[in-house]
Structure formats: C-alpha cells, structure tokens
C-alpha positions as CSV (number, residue, x, y, z in Angstrom):
1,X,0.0,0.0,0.0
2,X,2.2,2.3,0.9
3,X,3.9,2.1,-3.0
4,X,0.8,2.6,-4.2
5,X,0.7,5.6,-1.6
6,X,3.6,7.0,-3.1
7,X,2.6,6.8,-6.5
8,X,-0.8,8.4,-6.2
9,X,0.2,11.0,-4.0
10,X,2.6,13.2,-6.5
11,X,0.0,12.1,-8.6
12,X,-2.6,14.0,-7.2
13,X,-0.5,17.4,-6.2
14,X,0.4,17.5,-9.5
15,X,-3.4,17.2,-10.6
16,X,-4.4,20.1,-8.5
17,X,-1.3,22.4,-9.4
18,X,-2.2,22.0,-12.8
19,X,-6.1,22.2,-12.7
20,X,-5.5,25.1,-9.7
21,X,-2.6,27.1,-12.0
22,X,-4.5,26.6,-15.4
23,X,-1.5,24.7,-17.2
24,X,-2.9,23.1,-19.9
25,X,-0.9,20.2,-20.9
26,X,-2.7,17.6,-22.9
27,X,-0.2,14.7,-22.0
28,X,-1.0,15.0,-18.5
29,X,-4.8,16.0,-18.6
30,X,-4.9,12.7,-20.4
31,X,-3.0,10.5,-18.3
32,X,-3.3,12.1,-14.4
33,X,-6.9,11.6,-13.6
34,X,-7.0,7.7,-14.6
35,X,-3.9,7.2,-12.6
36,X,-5.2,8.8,-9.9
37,X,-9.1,7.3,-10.3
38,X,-7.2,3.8,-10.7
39,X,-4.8,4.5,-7.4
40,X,-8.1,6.1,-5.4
41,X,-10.4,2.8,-6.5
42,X,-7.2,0.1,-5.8
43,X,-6.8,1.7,-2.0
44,X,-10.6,2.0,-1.3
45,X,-10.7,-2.2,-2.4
46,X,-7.7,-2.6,-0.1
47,X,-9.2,-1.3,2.9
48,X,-9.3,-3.7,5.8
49,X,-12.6,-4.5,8.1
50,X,-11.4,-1.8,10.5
51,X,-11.0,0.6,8.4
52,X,-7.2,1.2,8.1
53,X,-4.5,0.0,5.7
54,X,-1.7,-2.8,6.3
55,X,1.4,-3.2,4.5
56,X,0.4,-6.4,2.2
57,X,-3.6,-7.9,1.8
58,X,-3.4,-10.2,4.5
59,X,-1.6,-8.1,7.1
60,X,-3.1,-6.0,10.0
61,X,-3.9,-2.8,10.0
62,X,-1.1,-0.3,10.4
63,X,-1.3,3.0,11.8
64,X,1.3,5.1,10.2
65,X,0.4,3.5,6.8
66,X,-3.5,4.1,7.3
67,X,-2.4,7.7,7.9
68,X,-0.8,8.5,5.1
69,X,-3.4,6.8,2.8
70,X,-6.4,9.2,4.4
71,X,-3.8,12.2,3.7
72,X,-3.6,11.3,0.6
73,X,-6.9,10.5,-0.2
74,X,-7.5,14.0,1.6
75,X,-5.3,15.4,-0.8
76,X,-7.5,13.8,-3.8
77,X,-10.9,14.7,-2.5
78,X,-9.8,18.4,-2.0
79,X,-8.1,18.3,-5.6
80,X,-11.9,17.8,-6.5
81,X,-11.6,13.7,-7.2
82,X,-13.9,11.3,-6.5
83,X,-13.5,9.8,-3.3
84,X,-15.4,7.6,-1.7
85,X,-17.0,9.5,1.4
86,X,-17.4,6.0,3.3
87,X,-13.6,5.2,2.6
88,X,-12.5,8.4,3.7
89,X,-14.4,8.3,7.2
90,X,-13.7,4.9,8.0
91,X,-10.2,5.5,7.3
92,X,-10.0,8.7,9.2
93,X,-12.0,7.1,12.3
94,X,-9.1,4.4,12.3
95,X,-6.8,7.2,12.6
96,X,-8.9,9.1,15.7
97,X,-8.7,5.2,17.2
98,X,-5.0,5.8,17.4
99,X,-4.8,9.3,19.5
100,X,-3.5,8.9,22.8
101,X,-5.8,10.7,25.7
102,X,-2.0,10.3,27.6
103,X,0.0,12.8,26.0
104,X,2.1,13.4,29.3
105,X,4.3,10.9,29.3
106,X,5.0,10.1,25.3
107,X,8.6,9.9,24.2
108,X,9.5,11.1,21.7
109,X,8.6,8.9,18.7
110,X,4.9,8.6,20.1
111,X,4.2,12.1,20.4
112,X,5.6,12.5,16.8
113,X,3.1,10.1,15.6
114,X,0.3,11.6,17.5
115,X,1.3,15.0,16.2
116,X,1.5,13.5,12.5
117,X,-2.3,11.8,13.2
118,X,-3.4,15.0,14.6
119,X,-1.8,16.9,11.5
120,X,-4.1,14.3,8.8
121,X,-7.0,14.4,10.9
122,X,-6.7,18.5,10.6
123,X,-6.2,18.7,6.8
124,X,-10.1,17.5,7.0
125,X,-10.7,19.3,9.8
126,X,-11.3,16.2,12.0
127,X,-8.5,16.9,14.9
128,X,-10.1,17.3,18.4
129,X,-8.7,21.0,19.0
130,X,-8.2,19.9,23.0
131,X,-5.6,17.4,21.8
132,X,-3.8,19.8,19.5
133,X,-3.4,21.7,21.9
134,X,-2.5,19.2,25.1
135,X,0.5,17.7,22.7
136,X,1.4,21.3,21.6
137,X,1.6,22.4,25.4
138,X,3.5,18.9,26.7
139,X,5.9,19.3,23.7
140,X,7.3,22.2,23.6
141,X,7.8,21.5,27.7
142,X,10.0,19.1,26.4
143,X,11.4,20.6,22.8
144,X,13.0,24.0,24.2
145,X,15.0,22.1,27.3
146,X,16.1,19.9,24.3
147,X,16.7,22.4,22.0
148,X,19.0,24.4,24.5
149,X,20.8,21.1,25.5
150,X,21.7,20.4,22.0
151,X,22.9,23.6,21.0
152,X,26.8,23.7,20.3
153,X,27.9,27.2,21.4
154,X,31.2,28.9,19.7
155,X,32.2,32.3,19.9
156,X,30.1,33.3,17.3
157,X,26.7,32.3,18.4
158,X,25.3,28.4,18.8
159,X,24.6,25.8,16.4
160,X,23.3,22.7,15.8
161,X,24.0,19.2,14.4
162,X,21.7,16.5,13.2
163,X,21.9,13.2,15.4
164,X,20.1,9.9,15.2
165,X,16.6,11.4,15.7
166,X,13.8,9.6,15.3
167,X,12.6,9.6,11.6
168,X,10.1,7.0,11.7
169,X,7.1,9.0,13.6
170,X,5.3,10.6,10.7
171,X,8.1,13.3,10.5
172,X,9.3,14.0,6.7
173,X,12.1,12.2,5.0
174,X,13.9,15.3,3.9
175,X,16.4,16.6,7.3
176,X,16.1,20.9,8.2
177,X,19.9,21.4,9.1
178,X,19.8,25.1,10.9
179,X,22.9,26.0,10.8
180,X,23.3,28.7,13.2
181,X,22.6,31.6,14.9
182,X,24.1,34.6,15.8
183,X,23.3,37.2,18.5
C-alpha cells in the first residue's frame, strides 16, 4: 500500500497544481486523472474491516500506513476527485482510534506520531482542538529544554547538528539542518 501511496500521491498534487494554476498540458490531462481514479479505486478495495490500511492484503492494519493513505486521499478529495465519502471516514475514524488521551508521558517517537495523526485528521478538519493543543503544550515543555541542551555554542553564536533522531514517527524524510545563529 504504501507504494501505491507513493505513487498516487505526486499524482494527485500534480493534478491540483495544474487544474488550480490553469496549465494546460494535454499529455497530462490525459494521463493524471486515470492514474489517480485507478490508485483512489485500488486503495478503497484494499481497505481492511477496521477501516485502516496494512502493509500487504493479508496483514493487520497499520497506523502510520493508514495515515498517510487518508492524507492522501485527503489530498485527492480536496483536488476535486472522487472519493469515496465512506472510505475516507472509516479511514480517518481508524486514525482518531489511534490518539492517545496520555500525552504526558510520550517519548518522543509517540508524540511525533500523535502529532502527525493530529496533523491528517486537521487537513479535513477532524483533529479534536483539546488534543492539538495538550501535545502542543506537553511538547514544547520538552522541545525547548532539548533544544537548548543540543545547541553547540562557539564564539560566534550556537549551532546545531543533526543526530540519530527519530525519523520514523510521521516526521518528513527530507532533514532541516539550521545551521546557526548569531546574537
């Protein structure tokens, strides 16, 4: 799933930045929207009983996986595609299934998923605002101690360098490397 995920997803931005920018290229027109139809149909089949997404047909349900499929299937309704309303809400209840009312204690890597489950659930605005802001208010009790304690200072201001940091929880691929800052 999460190949066909990746597929449909550039897919679909590239769909709306076209339609939304009023490029007209034929090639594309042609091609993008039975792609994306084809990708939106083959996910809705693939949905299991509970209403998430697992790695392979006969595996589980997976969390981060069933995530990224509502995002994207977010992404296609708001792109004005055909979605499957009943898809989308069981897919997006799976996800609210997943949110911790315990936001206190989460290390790191769970309070980056929660933030990444809150983040989908808000691009349809489905995020219960009370647990935005709980994880916002535990986190950055926890981010700005870190932050200071990781900061390398040198006689021209402080910097920082990328570790081993969790990059499974729903954060992005891609690394930020600030560099640093002066005073």
């Amino acid at each position: 799933m999460k190949q066909t995920v990746s597929r449909f997803l550039p897919n679909v931005l590239t769909y709306r930045a076209l339609t939304d920018l009023g490029v007209e290229n034929a090639t594309l027109a042609e091609k993008l929207p039975g792609l994306v139809t084809d990708s939106i149909e083959k996910l809705s089949l693939r949905q299991k009983d509970d209403g998430g997404w697992g790695g392979w047909i006969d595996s589980q349900s997976n969390p981060y996986l069933t995530a990224y499929v509502v995002y994207g299937l977010i992404q296609a309704r708001n792109a004005g595609l055909d979605v499957r309303a009943d898809v989308l809400d069981r897919g997006e209840q799976f996800v609210v299934g997943q949110l911790s009312n315990q936001v206190k204690d989460l290390n790191r890597r769970a309070a980056n998923q929660q933030a990444g489950y809150l983040f989908v659930l808000s691009e349809d605005s489905q995020a219960p605002a009370g647990q935005i802001n709980t994880l916002f208010e535990e986190r950055i009790q926890s981010l700005l101690p870190d932050l200071n304690n990781a900061a390398g200072l040198s006689a021209t201001g402080a910097h920082w360098e990328a570790d081993n940091a969790d990059t499974r929880g729903l954060s992005p691929t891609a690394h930020s490397r600030p560099t640093a800052c002066t005073g």
